[in-house]
Residue frames relative to the residue before (quaternion, step in Angstrom):
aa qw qx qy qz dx dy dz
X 1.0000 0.0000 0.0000 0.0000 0.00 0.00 0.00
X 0.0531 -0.6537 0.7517 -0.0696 3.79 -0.95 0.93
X 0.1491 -0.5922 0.7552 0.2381 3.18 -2.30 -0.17
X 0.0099 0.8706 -0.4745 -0.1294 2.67 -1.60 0.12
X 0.4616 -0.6432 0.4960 0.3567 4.03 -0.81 0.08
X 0.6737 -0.4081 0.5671 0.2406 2.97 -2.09 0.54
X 0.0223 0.6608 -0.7502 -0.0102 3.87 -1.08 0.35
X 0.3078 -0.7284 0.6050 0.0930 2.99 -0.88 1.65
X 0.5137 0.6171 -0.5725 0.1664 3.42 -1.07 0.60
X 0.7386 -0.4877 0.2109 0.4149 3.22 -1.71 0.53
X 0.4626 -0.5685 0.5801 0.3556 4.10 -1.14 0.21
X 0.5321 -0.6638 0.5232 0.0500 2.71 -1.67 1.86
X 0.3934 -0.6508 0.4809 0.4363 3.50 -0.50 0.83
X 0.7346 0.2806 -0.4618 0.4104 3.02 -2.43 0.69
X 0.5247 -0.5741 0.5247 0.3460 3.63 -1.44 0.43
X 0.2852 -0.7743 0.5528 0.1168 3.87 -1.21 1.13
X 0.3606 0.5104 -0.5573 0.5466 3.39 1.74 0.43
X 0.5942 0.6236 -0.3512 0.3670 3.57 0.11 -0.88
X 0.7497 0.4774 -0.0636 0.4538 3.23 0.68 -1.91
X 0.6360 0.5612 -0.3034 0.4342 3.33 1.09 -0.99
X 0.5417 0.5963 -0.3783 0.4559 3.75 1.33 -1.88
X 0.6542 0.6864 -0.2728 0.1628 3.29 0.50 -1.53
X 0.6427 0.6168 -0.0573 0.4508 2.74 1.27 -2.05
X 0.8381 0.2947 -0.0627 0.4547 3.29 0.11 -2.16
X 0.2555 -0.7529 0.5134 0.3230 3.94 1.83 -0.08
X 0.2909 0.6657 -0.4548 0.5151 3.80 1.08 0.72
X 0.0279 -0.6923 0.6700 0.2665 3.70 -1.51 0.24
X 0.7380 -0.4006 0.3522 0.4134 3.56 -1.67 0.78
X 0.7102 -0.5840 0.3698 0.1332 2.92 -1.13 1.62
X 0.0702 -0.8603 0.3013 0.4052 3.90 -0.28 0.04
X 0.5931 0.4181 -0.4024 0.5581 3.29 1.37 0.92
X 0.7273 -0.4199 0.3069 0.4479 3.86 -1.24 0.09
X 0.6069 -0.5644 0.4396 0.3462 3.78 -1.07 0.30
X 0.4813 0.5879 -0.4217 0.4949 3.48 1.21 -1.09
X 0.3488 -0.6360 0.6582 0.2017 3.04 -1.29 0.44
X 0.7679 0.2278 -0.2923 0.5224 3.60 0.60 -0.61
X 0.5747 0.5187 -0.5123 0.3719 3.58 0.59 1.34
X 0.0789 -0.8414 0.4892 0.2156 3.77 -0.33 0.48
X 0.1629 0.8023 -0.5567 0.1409 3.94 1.28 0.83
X 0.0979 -0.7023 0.5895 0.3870 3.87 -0.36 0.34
X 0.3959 -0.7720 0.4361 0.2391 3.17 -1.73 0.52
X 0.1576 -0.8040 0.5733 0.0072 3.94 -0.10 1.20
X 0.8795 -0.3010 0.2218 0.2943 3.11 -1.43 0.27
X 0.7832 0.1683 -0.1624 0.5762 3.41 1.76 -1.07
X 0.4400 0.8089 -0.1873 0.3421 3.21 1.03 0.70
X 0.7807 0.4753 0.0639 0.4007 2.61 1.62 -1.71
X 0.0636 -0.8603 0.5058 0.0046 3.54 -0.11 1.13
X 0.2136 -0.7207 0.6039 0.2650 3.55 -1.01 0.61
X 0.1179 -0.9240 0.3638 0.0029 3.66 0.26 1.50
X 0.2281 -0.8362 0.4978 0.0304 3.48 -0.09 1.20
X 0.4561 -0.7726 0.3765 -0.2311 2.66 -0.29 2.50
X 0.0349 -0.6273 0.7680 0.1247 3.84 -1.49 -0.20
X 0.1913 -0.6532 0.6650 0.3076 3.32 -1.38 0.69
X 0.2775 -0.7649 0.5798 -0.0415 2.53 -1.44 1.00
X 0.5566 -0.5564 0.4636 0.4071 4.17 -0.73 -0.18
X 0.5191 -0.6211 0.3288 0.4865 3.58 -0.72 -0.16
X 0.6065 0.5143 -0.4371 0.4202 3.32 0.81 -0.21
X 0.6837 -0.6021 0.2601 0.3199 3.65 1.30 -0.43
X 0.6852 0.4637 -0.3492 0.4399 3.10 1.63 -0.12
X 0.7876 -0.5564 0.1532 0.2158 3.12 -1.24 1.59
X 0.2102 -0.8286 0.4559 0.2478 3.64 -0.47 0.35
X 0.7809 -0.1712 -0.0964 0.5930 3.19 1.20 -0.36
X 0.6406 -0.4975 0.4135 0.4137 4.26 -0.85 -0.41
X 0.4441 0.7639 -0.3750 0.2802 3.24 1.17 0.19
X 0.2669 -0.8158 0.4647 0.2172 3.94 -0.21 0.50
X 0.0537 -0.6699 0.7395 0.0388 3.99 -0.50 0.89
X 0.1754 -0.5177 0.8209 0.1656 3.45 -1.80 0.79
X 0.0791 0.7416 -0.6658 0.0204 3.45 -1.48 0.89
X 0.4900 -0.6393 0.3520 0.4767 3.68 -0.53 0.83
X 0.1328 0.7606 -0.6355 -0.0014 3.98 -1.55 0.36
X 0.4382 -0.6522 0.4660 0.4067 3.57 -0.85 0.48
X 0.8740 -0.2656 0.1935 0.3581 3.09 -1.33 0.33
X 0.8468 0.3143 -0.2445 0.3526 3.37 0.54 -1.57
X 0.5169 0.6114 -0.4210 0.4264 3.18 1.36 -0.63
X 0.7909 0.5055 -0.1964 0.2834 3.43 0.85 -0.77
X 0.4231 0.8101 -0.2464 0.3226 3.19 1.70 -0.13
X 0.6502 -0.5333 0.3343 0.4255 3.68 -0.65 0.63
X 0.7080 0.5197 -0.2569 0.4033 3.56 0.84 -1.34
X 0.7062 0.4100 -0.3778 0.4365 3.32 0.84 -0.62
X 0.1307 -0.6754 0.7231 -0.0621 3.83 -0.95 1.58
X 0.4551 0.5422 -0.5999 0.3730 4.04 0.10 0.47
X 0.4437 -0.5735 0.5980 0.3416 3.34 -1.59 0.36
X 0.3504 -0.7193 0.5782 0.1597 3.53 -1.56 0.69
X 0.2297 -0.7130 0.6227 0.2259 3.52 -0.37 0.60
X 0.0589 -0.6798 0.7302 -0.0355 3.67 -1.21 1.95
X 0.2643 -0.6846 0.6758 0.0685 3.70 -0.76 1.79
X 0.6284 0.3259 -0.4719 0.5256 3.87 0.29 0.37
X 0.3842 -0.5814 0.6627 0.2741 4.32 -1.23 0.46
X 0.6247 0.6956 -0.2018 0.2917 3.00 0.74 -1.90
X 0.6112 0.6131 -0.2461 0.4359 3.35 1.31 -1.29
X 0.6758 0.5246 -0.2934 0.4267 4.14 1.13 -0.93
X 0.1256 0.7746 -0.6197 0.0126 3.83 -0.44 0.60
X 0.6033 -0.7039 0.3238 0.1889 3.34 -0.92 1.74
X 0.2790 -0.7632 0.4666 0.3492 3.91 0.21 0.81
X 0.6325 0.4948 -0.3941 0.4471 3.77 0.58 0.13
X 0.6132 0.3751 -0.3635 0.5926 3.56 1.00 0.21
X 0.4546 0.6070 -0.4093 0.5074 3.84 1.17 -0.51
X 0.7960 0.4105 -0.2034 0.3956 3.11 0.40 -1.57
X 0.6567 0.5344 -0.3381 0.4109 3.82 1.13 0.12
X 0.2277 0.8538 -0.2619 0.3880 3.14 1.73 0.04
């Protein structure tokens, strides 16, 4: 189990669900990563959401970027809470994504 934060920034070209499957040889979850979200994630739903772990209270553990699948809202700019992700397995390093 880990948490993590939103990282706001612009979307890397290509799809990072894609990239992620690729990576983790996993397919996109069919519900959000958040554990305490139960959004399923479909076709328009699904974000490959590029994350910081973070503590539970939220403060960062390191600068490192994970893309991990989330639905939309979880994934949205506005949301700044940490997400509790009960899978590790679930965090793939966007700099190895990005070697893909």
């Amino acid at each position: 189990m880990t948490y993590v934060k939103n990282c706001n920034r612009e979307p890397e070209e290509g799809s990072m669900i894609e990239k992620w499957e690729e990576y983790t040889g996993e397919n996109c979850p069919t519900y959000c990563s958040n554990a305490n979200c139960g959004n399923k994630l479909d076709d328009d739903n699904k974000c490959g959401a590029h994350v910081y772990e973070c503590n539970k209270d939220g403060k960062l553990k390191s600068k490192t970027i994970y893309i991990v699948p989330l639905c939309k809202e979880c994934n949205h700019y506005t949301n700044k809470n940490p997400m509790k992700i009960d899978d590790d397995y679930l965090l793939a390093p966007l700099n190895e994504l990005n070697k893909l």
